[in-house]
Every structure is written in structure tokens, then in C-alpha cells.
TORSEZA-541209 format. One record per residue: residue number from 1; residue in one letter; chain; x, y, z of N, C-alpha, C in turn. Coordinates in pm, whole numbers, plus 50000, padded with zeros to 5 digits. Each point is the difference from the previous one (the first is absolute). Example, Ala and Ser with C-alpha at 12.3 -4.5 7.8 and 13.67 -1.06 7.14 Angstrom:
1/A/A/51319/49431/50780/49911/50119/50000/50090/50120/50000 $
2/S/A/49965/50105/49928/50082/50119/50006/49923/50109/50073 $
***
This chain:
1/X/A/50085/49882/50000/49915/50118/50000/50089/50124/50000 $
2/X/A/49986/50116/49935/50071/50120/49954/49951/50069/50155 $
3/X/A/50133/50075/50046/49995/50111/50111/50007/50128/49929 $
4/X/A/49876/50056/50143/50018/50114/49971/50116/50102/49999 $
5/X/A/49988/50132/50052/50128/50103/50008/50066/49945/50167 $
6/X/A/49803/49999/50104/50006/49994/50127/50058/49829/49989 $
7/X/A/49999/49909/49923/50082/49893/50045/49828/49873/50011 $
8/X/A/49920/50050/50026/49874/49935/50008/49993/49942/49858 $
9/X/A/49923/49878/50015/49976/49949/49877/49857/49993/49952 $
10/X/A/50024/50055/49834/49883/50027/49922/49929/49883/49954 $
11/X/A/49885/49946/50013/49929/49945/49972/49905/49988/49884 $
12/X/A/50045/50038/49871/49882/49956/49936/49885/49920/49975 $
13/X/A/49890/50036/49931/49875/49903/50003/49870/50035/49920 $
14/X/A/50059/49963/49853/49916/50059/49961/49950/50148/49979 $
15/X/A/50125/50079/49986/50019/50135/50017/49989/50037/50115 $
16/X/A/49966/49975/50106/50034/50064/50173/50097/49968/50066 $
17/X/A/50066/50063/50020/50157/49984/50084/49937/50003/50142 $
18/X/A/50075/49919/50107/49931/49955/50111/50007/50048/50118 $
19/X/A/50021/50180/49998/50000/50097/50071/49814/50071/50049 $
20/X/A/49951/50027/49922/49910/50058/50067/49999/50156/49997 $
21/X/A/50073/50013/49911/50025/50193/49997/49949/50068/49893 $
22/X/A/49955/50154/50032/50008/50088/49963/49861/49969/49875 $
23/X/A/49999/50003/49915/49833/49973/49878/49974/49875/50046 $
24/X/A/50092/49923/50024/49961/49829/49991/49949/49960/50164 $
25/X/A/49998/50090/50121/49995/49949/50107/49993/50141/50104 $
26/X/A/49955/49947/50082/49935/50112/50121/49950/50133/50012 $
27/X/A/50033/50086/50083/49917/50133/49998/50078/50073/49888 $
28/X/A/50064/49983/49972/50068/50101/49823/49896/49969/49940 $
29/X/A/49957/49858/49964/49916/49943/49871/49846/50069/50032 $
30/X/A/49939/49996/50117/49877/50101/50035/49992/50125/49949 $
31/X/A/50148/50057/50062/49974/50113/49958/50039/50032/49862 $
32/X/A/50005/49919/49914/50057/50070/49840/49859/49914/49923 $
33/X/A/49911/49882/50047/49902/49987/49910/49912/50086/49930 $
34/X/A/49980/50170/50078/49883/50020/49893/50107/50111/49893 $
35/X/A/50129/50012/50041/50072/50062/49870/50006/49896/49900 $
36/X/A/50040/49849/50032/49994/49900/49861/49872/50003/49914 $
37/X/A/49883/49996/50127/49899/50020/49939/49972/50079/49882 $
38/X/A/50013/50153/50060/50020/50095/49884/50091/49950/49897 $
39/X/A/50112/49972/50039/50059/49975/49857/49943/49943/49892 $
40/X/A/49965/49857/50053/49943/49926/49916/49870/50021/49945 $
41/X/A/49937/50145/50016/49860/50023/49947/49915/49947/49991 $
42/X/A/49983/49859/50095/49908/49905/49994/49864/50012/49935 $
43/X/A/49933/49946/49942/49819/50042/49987/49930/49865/50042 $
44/X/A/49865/50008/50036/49913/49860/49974/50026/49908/49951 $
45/X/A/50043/49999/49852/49928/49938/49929/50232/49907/49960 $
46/X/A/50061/50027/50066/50130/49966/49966/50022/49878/50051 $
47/X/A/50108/49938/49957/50031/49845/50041/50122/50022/49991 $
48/X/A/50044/49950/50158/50192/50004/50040/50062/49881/50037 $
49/X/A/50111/49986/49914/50060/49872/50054/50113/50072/50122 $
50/X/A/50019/49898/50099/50098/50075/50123/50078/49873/49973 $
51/X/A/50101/50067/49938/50135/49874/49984/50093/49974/50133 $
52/X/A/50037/49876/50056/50053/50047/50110/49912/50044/50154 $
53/X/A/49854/49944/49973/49939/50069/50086/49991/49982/50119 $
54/X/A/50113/49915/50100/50010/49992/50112/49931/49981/50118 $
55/X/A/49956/50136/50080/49882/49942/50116/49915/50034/49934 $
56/X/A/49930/50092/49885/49896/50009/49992/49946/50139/49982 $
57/X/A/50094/50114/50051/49973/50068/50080/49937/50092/49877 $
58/X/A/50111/50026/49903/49931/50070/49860/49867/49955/49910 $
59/X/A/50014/49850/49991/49878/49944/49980/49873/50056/50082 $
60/X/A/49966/49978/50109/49928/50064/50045/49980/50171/50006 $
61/X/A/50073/50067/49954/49994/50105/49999/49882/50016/49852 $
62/X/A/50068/49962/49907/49975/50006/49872/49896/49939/49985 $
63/X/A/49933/49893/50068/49838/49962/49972/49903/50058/50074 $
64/X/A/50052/50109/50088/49919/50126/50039/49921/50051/49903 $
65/X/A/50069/50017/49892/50015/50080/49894/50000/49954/49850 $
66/X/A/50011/49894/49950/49988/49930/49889/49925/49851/49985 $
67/X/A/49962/49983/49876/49905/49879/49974/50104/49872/50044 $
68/X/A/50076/49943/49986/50120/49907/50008/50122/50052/50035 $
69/X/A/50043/49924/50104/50160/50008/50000/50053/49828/49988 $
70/X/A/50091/49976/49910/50107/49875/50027/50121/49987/50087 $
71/X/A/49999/49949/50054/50093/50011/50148/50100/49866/49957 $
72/X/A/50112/50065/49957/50091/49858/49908/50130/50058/50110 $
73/X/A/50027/49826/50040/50095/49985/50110/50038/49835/49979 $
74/X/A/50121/50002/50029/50037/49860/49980/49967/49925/50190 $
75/X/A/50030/50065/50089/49979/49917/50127/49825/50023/50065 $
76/X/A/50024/49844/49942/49800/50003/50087/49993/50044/50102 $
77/X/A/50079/49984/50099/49968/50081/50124/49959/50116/50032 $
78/X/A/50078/50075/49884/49954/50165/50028/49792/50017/50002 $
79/X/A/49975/49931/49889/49821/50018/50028/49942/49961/50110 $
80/X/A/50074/49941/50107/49905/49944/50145/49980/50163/50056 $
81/X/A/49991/50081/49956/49998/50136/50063/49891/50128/49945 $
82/X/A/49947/50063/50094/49877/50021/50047/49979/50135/49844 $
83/X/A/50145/50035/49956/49974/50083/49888/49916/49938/49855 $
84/X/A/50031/49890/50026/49926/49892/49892/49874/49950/49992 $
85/X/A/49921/50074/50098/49870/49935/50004/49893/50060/49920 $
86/X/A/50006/50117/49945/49901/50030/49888/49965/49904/49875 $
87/X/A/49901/49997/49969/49986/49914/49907/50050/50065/49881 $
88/X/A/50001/50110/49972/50073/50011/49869/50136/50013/49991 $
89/X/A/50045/49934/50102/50180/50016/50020/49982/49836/49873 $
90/X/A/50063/49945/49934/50046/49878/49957/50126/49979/50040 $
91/X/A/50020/49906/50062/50153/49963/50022/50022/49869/49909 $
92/X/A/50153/50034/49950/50114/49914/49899/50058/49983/50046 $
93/X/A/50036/49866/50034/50108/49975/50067/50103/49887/49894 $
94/X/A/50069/50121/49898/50079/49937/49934/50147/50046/50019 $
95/X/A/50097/49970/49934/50115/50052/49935/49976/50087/49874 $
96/X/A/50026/50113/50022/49957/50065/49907/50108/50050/49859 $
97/X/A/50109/49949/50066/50105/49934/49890/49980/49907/49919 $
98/X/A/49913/49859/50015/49962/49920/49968/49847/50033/49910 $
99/X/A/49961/50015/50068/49880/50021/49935/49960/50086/49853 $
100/X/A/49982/49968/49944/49957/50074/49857/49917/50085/49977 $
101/X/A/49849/49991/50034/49895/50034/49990/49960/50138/50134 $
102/X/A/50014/50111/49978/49921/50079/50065/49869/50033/49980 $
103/X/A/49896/50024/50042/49869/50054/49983/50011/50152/49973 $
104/X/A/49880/50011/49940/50011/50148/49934/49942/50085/50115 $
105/X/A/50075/50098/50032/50038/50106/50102/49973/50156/49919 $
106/X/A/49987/50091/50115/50007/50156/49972/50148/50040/50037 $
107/X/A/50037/49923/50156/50097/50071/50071/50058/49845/50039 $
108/X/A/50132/50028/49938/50132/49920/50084/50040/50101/50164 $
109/X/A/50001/49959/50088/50121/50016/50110/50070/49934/50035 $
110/X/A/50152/50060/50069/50079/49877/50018/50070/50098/50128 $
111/X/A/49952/49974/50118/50079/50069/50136/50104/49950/50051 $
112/X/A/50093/50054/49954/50180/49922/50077/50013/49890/49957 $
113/X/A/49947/49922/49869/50003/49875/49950/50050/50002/49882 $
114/X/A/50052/50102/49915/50038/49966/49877/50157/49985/50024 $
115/X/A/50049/50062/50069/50138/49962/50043/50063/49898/49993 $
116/X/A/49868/49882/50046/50070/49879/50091/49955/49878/49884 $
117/X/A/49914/50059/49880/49959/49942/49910/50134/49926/49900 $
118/X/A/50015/49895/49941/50112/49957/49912/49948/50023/49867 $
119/X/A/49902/50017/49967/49912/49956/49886/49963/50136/49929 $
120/X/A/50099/50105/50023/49906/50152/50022/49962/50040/49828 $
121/X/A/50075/49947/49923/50009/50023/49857/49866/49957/49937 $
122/X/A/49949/49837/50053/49945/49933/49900/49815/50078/50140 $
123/X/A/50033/50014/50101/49871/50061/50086/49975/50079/49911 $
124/X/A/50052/50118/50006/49993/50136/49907/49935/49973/49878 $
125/X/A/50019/49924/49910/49974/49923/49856/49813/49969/50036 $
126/X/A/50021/49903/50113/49809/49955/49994/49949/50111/50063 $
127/X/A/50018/50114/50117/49941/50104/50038/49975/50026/49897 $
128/X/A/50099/50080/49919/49920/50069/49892/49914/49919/49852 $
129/X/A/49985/49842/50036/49941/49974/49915/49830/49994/50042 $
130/X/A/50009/49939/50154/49845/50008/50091/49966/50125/50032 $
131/X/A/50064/50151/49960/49933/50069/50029/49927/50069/49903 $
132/X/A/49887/50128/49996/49894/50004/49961/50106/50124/49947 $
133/X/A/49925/50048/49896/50062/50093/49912/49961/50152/50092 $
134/X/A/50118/50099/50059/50027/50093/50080/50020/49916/50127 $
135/X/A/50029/49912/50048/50004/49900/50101/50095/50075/50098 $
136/X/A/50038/49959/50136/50126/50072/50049/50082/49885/50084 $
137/X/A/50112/50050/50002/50092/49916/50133/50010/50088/50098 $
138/X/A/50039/49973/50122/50028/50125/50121/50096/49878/50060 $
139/X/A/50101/50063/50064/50121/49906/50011/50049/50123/50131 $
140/X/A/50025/49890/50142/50041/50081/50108/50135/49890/49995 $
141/X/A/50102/50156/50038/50128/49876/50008/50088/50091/50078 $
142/X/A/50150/49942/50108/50062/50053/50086/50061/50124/49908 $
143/X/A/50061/50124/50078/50094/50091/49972/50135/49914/49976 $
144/X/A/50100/50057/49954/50124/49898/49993/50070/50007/50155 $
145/X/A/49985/50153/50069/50101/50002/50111/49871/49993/50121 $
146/X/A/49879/49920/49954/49937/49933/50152/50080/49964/50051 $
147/X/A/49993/50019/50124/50104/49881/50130/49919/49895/49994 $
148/X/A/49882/49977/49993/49961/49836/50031/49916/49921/49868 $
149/X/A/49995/49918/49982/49923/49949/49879/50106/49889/49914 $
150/X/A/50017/49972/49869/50061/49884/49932/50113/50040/49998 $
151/X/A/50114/49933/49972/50134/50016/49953/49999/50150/49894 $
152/X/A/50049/50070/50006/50057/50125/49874/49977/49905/49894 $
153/X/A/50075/49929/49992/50042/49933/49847/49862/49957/49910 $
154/X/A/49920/49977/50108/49860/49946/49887/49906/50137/49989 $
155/X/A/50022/50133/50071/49902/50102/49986/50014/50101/49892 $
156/X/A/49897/50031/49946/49968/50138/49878/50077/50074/50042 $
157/X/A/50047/50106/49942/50027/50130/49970/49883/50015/49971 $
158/X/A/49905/50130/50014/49861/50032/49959/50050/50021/49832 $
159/X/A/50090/50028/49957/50009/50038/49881/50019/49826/49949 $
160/X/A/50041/49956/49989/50049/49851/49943/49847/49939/50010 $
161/X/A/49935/50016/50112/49893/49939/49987/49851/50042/49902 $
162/X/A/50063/50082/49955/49936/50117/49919/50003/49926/49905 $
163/X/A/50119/50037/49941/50101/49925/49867/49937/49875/49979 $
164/X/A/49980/49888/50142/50011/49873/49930/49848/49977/49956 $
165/X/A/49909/50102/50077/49837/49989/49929/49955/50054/49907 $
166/X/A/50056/50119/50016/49960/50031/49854/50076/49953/49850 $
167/X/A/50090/49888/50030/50036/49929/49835/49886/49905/50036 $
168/X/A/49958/49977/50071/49849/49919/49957/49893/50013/49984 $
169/X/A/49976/50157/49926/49885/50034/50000/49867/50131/50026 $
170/X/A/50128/50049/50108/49941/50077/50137/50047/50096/49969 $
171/X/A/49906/50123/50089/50056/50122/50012/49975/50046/50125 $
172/X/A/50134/50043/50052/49989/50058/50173/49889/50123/49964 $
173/X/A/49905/50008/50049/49879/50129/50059/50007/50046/50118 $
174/X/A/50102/49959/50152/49961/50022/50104/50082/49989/50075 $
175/X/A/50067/50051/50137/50073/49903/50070/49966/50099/50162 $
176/X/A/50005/49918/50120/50012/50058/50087/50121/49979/50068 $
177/X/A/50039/50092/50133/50089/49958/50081/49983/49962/50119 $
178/X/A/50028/49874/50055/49949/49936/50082/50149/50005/50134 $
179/X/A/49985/50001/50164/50102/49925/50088/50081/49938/49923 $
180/X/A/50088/49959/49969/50085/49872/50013/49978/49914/49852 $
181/X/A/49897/50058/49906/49920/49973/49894/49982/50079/49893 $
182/X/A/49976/49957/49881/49940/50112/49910/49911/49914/49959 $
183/X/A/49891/50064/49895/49857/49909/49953/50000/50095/49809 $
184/X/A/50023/49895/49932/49971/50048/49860/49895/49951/49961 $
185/X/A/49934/50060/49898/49877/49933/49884/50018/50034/49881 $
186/X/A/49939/49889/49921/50064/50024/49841/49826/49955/49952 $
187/X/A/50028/50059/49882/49841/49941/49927/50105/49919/49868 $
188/X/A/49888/49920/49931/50031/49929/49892/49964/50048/49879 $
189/X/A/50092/50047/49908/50031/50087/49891/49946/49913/49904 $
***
């Protein structure tokens, strides 16, 4: 398992590193949901896949507010949890490296999970093939000089992460600044 800066070891899983911080975990993540919110311009009538979706916590946010969310996570365990109980949450519990087939979506998210992703080239490729024409991604991911979160070596530059979405498709429209975080959105060109 890869150490962090602090020497702690990072945990991946399915895009969640096994900290608990900052978008992905505790009172940071409360308090920055209704700015993602905004970002992501949610409406009624939208359908979000939450790549990476961990406890739940965004999922449930997002079926506040939209017809479907897909809650795609490789460890079953994460759904025994109380964010998952709406019925329009769907939970996947695949490899999403593996898997081929996405369902057709409005909104990709991916919170502190694209990082930890291996597959990030050929993901990018089916997002933008399951999504709906003006579709969006919103992508929360560490600063480079966070003190806590994944190894440096696997995190964005906000600019690189820019770069690597929009050759697939995308165009940055948005970005906020988050603690310890930044949050981009791109629509599909």
C-alpha cells in the first residue's frame, strides 16, 4: 500500500482512499455539499452516476434532487449504510474498470475517486459515450500541497486534470475552490 507525506497508509477502494477527509468524509464534506450542489446545477428530471460512491453520502444528497442516481462502487460493504436507502439511489456494485456498459446519465461525479482510478482513459471514453448530449462531469479532487489525502504522485494538478477531460470530449464551464480540494465541471461538447 502507497504512504502518504504523514507516513499513514492510503487505501484505495474503488476511488476512496481510506481516510475520511475533507469532500469524501466528515464535517468539511457537510459543509461544502450545497456549493457541489450548485455546481452541478442539478434539475428533476437528471440522472447521476456517483463513481466511487463510497458511504453514500453524495448519493443521497443527489436523490434529494434528481429522478435516479447510480451509486457504482466496487466494495459491497459501503451500501450497508443509511445514505443508501432511498429508493431511487441504485446501487452497482461493480469494477468499473471492468465493466463496459454504463447507463445513460445527465451527470457523471467522481469525489476523490478519479485519482485512485487505473482505468481513467478508457472511464472517460464510456462517460462520454452514456452521456446525454450537453451532459456534465463534476470531478472533486485533492490540492497538490494538501497535507492529508493520497500520495502526491497519483493527484491532478487542476490544470492536467483539465487537459486530460477535455481530450475526451469536454469542456471545463466551472470550477470551485474547496479546503484542501478543488471541484471542476465540464459539459460534453
Amino acid at each position: 500500500m502507497p504512504l502518504d507525506e504523514n507516513g499513514k497508509t492510503w487505501r484505495p477502494f474503488n476511488g476512496h482512499g481510506g481516510y475520511g477527509y475533507g469532500a469524501h468524509g466528515g464535517k468539511a464534506r457537510e459543509d461544502i455539499k450545497d456549493k457541489i450542489i450548485k455546481l452541478m446545477n442539478l434539475k428533476s428530471s437528471d440522472i447521476v452516476a456517483d463513481f466511487g460512491s463510497g458511504d453514500g453520502f453524495y448519493c443521497a444528497q443527489f436523490a434529494k434532487i434528481c429522478e435516479k442516481v447510480f451509486a457504482v462502487d466496487l466494495n459491497a460493504d459501503n451500501f450497508n449504510n443509511k445514505f443508501y436507502d432511498d429508493t431511487k439511489i441504485i446501487k452497482l456494485n461493480v469494477d468499473i474498470c471492468k465493466k463496459r456498459e454504463i447507463p445513460e446519465i445527465t451527470h457523471a461525479f467522481f469525489s476523490n475517486s478519479f485519482h485512485d482510478m487505473e482505468c481513467q482513459e478508457s472511464i472517460l471514453d464510456r462517460v462520454a459515450l452514456s452521456l446525454v448530449k450537453q451532459g456534465r462531469i463534476t470531478m472533486i479532487e485533492f490540492k497538490l500541497d494538501t497535507p492529508y489525502g493520497p500520495p502526491k504522485n497519483i493527484r491532478f494538478a487542476e490544470e492536467d486534470l483539465v487537459k486530460k477531460i477535455e481530450a475526451h470530449g469536454f469542456r471545463k464551464i466551472n470550477r470551485i475552490d474547496l479546503e484542501g480540494h478543488y471541484a471542476v465541471s465540464f459539459v460534453k461538447i
